[in-house]
MARKE-41753 format. One record per residue (C-alpha): residue in one letter; x, y, z. Coordinates in pm, 1 decimal, padded with zeros to 6 digits, always signed. Example, Ala and Ser with C-alpha at 12.3 -4.5 7.8 and 13.67 -1.06 7.14 Angstrom:
2
a,+01230.0,-00450.0,+00780.0
s,+01367.0,-00106.0,+00714.0
END
This chain:
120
x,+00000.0,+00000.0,+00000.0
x,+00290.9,+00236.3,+00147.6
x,+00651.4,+00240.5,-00018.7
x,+00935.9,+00344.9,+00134.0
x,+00989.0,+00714.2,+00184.6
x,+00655.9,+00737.2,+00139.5
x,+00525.2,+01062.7,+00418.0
x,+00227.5,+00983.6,+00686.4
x,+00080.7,+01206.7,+00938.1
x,-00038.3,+01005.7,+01221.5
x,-00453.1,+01132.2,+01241.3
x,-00497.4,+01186.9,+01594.6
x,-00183.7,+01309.6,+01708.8
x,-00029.1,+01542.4,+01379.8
x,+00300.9,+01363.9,+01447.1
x,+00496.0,+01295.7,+01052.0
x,+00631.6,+01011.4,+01002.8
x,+00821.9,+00865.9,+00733.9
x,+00860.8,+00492.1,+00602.3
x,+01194.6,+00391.9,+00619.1
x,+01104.9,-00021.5,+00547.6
x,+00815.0,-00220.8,+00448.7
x,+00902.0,-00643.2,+00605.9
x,+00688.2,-00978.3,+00572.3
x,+00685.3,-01076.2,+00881.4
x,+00528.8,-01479.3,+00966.6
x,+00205.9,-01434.2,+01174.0
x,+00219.4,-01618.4,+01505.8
x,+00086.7,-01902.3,+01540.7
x,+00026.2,-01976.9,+01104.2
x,+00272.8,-02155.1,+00922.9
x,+00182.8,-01974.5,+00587.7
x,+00013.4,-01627.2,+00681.1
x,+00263.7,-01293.9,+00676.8
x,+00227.7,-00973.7,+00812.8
x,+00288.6,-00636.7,+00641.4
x,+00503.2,-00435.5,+00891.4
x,+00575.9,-00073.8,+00833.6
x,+00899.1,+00061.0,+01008.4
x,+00814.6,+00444.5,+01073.6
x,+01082.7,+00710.7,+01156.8
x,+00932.1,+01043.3,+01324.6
x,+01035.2,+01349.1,+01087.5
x,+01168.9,+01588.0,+01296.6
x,+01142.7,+01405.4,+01620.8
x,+01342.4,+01077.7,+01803.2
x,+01028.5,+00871.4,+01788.5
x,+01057.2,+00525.7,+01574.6
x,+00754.1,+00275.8,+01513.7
x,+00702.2,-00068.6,+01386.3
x,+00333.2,-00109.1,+01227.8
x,+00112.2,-00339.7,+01128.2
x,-00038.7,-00334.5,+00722.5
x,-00399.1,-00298.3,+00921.5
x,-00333.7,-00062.2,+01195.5
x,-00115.8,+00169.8,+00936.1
x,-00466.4,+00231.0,+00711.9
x,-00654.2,+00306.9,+01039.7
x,-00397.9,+00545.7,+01237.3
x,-00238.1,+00742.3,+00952.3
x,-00274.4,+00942.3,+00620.2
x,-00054.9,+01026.4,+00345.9
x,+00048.5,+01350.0,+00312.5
x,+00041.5,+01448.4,-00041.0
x,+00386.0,+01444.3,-00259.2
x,+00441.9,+01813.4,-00380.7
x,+00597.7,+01865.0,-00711.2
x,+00903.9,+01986.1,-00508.9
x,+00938.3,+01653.1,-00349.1
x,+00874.0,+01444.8,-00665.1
x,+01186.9,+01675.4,-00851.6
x,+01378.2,+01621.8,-00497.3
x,+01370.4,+01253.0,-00539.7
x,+01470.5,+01255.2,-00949.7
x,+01843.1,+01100.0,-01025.7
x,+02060.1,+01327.7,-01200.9
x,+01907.4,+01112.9,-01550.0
x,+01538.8,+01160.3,-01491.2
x,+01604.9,+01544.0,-01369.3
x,+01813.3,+01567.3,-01731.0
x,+01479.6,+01473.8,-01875.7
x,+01256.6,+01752.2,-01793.5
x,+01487.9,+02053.2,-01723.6
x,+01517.6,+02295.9,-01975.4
x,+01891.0,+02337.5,-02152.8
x,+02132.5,+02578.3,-01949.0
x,+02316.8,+02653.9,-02236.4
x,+02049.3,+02715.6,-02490.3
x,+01908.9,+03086.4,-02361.8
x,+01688.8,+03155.9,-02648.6
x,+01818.9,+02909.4,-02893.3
x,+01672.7,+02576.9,-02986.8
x,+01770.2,+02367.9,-02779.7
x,+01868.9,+02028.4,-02993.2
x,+02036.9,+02272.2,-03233.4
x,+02272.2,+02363.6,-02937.4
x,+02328.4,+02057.2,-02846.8
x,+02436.8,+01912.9,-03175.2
x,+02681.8,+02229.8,-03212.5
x,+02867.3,+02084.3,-02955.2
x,+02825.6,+01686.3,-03117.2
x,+02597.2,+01557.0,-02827.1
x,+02209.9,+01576.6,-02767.9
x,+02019.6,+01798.2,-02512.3
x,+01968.8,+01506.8,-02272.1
x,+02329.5,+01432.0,-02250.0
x,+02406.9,+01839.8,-02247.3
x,+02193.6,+01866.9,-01960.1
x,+02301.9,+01595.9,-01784.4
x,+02655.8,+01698.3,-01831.1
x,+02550.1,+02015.4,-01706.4
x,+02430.9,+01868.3,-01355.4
x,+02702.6,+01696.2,-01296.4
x,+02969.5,+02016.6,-01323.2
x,+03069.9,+02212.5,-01078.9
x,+02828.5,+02502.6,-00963.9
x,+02967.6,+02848.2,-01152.3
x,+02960.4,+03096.0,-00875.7
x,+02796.1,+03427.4,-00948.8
x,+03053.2,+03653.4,-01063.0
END
C-alpha cells in the first residue's frame, strides 16, 4: 500500500512520520500467513515505530507528494529529462546541443554533474 519514503501524518496526534522499510513478517501461530510491517521514523522528532499493514490504514494518512518533493527525489538522469537546456538561452535547444556533437539530454546531464559556476 505504502513504499518506502513514502510521508504519513499520524490522524490523531499530527506527528509525521516517514517509512523507512516495508518487512513480511510470519504471523504467530500460522505456518503460511505474513504480516505487512511498516517501520516508521518520526520526521523531525526521536520517535521510531514498527506497524502493522492494518493498523497503518486506520492510524495514519498520506500527506500528499508536492511537485518539489517528486523533482527532490529525481536521479541526475530523470532530472536531465525535464529541465530545460542551461546553455540554450533563447536558442533551440537540440540545435545547441548538436553544435557541440551531443544531444540535449546528454548536455543537460553533463551540465548537472559540473561544478556550480559561482555568481561573478
Amino acid at each position: 500500500m505504502f513504499e518506502i519514503g513514502a510521508k504519513l501524518i499520524r490522524i490523531q496526534t499530527g506527528q509525521k512520520y516517514v517509512i523507512e522499510s516495508v518487512d513480511k513478517i510470519k504471523r504467530i501461530g500460522s505456518l503460511f500467513k505474513k504480516d505487512t510491517w511498516y517501520s516508521l521514523k518520526q520526521i523531525n522528532g526521536n520517535v521510531d515505530l514498527m506497524v502493522r499493514d492494518d493498523e497503518i490504514k486506520k492510524l495514519f494518512a498520506p500527506i500528499k507528494k508536492t511537485n518539489y518533493d517528486h523533482i527532490h527525489s529525481m536521479d541526475m538522469k530523470e532530472l536531465a529529462k525535464v529541465i530545460m537546456c542551461p546553455h540554450a538561452m533563447g536558442d533551440d535547444c537540440e540545435e545547441f546541443a548538436k553544435s557541440i556533437g551531443s544531444n540535449c539530454n546528454e548536455c543537460c546531464l553533463k551540465w548537472l554533474q559540473s561544478e556550480v559556476e559561482e555568481d561573478k
